[in-house]
C-alpha positions in Angstrom: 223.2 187.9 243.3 225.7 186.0 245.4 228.8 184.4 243.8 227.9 180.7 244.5 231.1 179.3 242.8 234.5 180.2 242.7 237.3 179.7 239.9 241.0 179.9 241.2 243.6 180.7 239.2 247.3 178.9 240.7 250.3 180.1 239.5 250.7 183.4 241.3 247.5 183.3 242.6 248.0 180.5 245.2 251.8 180.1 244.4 254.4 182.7 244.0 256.2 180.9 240.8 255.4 183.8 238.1 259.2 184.8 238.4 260.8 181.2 237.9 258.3 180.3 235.1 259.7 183.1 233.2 263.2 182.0 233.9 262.3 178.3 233.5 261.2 179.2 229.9 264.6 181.3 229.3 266.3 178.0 230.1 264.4 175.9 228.1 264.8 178.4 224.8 268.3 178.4 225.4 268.7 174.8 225.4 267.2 175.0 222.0 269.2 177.7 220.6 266.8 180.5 220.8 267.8 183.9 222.9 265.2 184.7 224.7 265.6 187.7 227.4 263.9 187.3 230.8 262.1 191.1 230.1 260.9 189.8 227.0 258.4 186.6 228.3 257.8 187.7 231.8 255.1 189.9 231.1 253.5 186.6 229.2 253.6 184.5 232.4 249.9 183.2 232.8 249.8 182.2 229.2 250.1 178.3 228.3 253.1 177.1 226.4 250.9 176.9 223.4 250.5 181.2 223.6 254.2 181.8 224.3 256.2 179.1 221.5 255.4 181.0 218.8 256.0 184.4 219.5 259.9 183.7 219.8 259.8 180.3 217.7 257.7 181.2 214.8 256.1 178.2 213.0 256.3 175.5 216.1 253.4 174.2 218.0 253.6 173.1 221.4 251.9 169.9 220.0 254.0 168.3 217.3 257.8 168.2 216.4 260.5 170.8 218.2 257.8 173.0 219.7 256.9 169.6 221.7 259.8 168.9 222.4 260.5 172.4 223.8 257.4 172.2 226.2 258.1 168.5 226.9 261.5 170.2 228.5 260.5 172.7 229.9 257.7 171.0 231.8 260.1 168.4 233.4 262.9 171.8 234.0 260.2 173.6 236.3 258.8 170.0 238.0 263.2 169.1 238.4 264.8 172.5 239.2 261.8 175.0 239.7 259.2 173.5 241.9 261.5 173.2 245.4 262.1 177.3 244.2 258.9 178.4 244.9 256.3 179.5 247.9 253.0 179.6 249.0 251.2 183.0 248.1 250.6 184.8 251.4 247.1 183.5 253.0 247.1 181.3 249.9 245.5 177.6 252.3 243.1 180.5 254.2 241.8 181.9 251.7 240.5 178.4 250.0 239.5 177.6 253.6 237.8 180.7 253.8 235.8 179.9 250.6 235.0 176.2 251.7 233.4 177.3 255.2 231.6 180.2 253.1 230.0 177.2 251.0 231.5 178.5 247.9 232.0 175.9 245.1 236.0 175.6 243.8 237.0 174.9 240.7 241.1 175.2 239.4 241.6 176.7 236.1 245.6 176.6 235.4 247.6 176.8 232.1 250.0 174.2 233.8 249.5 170.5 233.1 247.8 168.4 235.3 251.6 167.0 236.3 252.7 170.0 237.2 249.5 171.1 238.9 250.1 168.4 241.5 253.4 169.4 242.1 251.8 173.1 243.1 249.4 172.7 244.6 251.8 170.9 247.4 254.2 173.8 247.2 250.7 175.9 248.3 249.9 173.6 251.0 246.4 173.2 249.9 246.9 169.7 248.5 245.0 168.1 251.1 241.9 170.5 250.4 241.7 170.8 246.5 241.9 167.8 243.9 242.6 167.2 241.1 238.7 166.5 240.4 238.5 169.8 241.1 240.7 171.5 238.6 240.8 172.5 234.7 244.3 172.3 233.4 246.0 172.8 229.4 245.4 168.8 229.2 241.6 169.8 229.3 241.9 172.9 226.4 242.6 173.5 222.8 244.0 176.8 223.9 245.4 178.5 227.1 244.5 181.4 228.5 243.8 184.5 227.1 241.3 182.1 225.1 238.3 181.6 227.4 238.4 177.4 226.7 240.0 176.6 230.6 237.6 178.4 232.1 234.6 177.1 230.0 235.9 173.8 231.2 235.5 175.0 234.6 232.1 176.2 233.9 231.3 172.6 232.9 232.0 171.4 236.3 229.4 173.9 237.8 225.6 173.4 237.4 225.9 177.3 237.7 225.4 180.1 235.0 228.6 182.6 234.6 227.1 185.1 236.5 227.3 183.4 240.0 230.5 182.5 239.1 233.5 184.4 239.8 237.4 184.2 239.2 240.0 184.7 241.0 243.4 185.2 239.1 246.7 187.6 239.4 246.9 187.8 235.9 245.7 190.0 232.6 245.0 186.8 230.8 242.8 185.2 233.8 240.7 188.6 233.1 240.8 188.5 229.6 240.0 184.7 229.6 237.1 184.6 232.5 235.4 187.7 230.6 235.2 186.1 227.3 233.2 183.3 229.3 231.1 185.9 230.8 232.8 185.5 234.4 233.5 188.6 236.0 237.2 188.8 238.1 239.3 189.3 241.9 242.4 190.0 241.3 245.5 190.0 243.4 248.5 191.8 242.6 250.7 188.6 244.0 251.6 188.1 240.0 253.7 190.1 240.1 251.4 192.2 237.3 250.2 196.5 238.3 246.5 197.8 239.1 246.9 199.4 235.0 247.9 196.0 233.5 244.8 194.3 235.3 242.1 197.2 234.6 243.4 197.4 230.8 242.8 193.8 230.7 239.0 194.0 231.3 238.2 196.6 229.0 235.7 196.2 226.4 234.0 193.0 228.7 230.1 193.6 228.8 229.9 193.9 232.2 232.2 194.8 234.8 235.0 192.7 233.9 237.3 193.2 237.3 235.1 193.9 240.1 238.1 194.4 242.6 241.7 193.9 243.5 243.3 193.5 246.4 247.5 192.3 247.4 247.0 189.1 247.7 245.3 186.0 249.1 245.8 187.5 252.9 244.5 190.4 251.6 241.2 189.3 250.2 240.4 186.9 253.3 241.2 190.0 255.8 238.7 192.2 254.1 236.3 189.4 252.9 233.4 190.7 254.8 233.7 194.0 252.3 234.5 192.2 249.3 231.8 191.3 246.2 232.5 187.1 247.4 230.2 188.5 250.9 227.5 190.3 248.7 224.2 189.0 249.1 225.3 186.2 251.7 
């Protein structure tokens, strides 16, 4: 069956801003008097704020009180200081081109808020291509990826069933999220995340939960003919 719709992941999928995320939320920790190395929540970036608060401030939600106020912080550090730090992923504007001329059906799914979103999806230069009408963000979910609620929002937006749907993320928690919705995943390795920390994340899914990976955005478009988005077209 051909993939008729396609889920795209943002942060280090279509933007290279994995790195300054992490140090965005060292930062914003300090500010509030908790030490937080930048080896301990890098390998967390591609979780929401509402994931990463409480494993170094136990008890705080990002919702209420100082764990707000934490994520009300950090949210205006990355949009102040971060945003004008970060880059397009390579072929990030071809490959959502490539997708539109293929007839393919886009929908964002991004632990950012919808501010923030705006803010990246300038910095990928495909702006002018994708809206906001288009996208799933952490104002649309309970809970942020690795929990599957983003991406069921995104499924909402499709008159499609999961299984001509796939995702395209760069990290474990897009797998581990788009599985648990039944949505099989492309990954890219621009996230900064290896081939084992990708494959580990799909085990147990009922079906094959990462059908492929490839460098990057470029990547994927250059070999597009080959890859599962071709089969059955």
């Amino acid at each position: 069956m051909a993939f008729k719709g396609v889920i795209l992941d943002v942060d280090g999928t279509l933007v290279l801003s994995n790195d300054v995320h992490a140090q965005a939320w060292v930062e914003t920790f300090a500010k509030f008097g908790y030490q937080v190395k930048y080896e301990e929540v890098r390998p967390l970036i591609g979780m929401g704020g509402d994931q990463i608060i409480p494993k170094f401030a136990p008890g705080l939600s990002d919702s209420e009180g100082k764990g707000k106020e934490i994520t009300d912080y950090r949210k205006q550090l990355v949009l102040d200081k971060f945003v004008p730090q970060m880059s397009p992923a390579n072929g990030a504007r071809e490959m959502v081109l490539k997708l539109q001329e293929q007839g393919k059906q886009l929908v964002i799914a991004t632990s950012a808020s919808s501010k923030v979103l705006t803010s990246l999806l300038k910095v990928a230069k495909v702006d002018d291509i994708l809206s906001q009408d288009e996208a799933t963000s952490s104002n649309d979910a309970e809970n942020s990826k690795p929990s599957p609620d983003i991406i069921k929002v995104a499924l909402e937006k499709f008159e499609m069933q999961p299984n001509e749907i796939v995702m395209i993320g760069d990290t474990p928690y897009d797998i581990e999220a788009a599985n648990k919705a039944g949505v099989e995943v492309i990954a890219v390795r621009s996230g900064g995340f290896d081939d084992a920390q990708l494959k580990n994340a799909s085990r147990g899914a009922s079906s094959p939960g990462l059908i492929a990976i490839y460098n990057d955005a470029a990547d994927l478009v250059e070999n597009y003919d080959h890859s599962p988005l071709a089969r059955g077209e």
